[in-house]
N, C-alpha and C positions, 0 to 999 in steps of 0.2 A: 504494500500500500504506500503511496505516497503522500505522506502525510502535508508535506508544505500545499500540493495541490488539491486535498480534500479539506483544509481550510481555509484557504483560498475560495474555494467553492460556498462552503460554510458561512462565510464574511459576506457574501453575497448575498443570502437570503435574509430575507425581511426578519425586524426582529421577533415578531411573536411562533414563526417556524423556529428559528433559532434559539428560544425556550424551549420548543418540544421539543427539538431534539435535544437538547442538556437533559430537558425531563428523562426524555428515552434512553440516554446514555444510562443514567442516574439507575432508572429501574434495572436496566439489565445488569449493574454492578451489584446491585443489592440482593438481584435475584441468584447470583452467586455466592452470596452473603461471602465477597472476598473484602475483610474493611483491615485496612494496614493496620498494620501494630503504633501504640499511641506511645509516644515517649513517655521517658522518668516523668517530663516536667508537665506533661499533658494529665498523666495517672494520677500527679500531685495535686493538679487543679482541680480535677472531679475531686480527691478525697476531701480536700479544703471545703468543697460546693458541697458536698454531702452533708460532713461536719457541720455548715452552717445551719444547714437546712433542721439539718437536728434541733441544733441550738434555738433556734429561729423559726418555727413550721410556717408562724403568723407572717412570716415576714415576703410573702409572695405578688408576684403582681399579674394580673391575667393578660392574658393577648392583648384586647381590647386596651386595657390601661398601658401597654406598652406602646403600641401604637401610637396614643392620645397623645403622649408623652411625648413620643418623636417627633409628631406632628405640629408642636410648641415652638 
C-alpha cells in the first residue's frame, strides 16, 4: 500500500466522509481489541484518577456540564 498516496487521497475528501472513515478505522481496531500497552506514567495517571474518584465520588461533572463549560 502506498500510504503517502492513500492520504493524499484521504485529504481530499470532504470533511464529514473523512470522520467516517476515522470512525471506520477506529471500529475495526477495536474490533480486534489490539489497544497498545499504556506506559508507567499513563498507568500512574489512571491510578491517581481512580484514587481520587474514591476520595471524591461527589466530585463529578456530567457531559452536559462539560460541554457548558467549554462552551464559556
Amino acid at each position: 500500500m502506498k500510504i503517502t498516496a492513500t492520504l493524499n487521497e484521504i485529504v481530499s475528501l470532504n470533511l464529514e466522509d473523512r470522520i467516517q472513515l476515522v470512525q471506520a478505522i477506529w471500529d475495526s481496531i477495536a474490533a480486534e481489541q489490539a489497544y497498545p500497552e499504556l506506559t508507567e506514567a499513563q498507568k500512574q495517571e489512571l491510578d491517581n484518577r481512580i484514587k481520587d474518584h474514591e476520595i471524591n465520588p461527589d466530585n463529578t461533572m456530567t457531559w452536559e456540564e462539560i460541554k457548558a463549560s467549554i462552551k464559556k
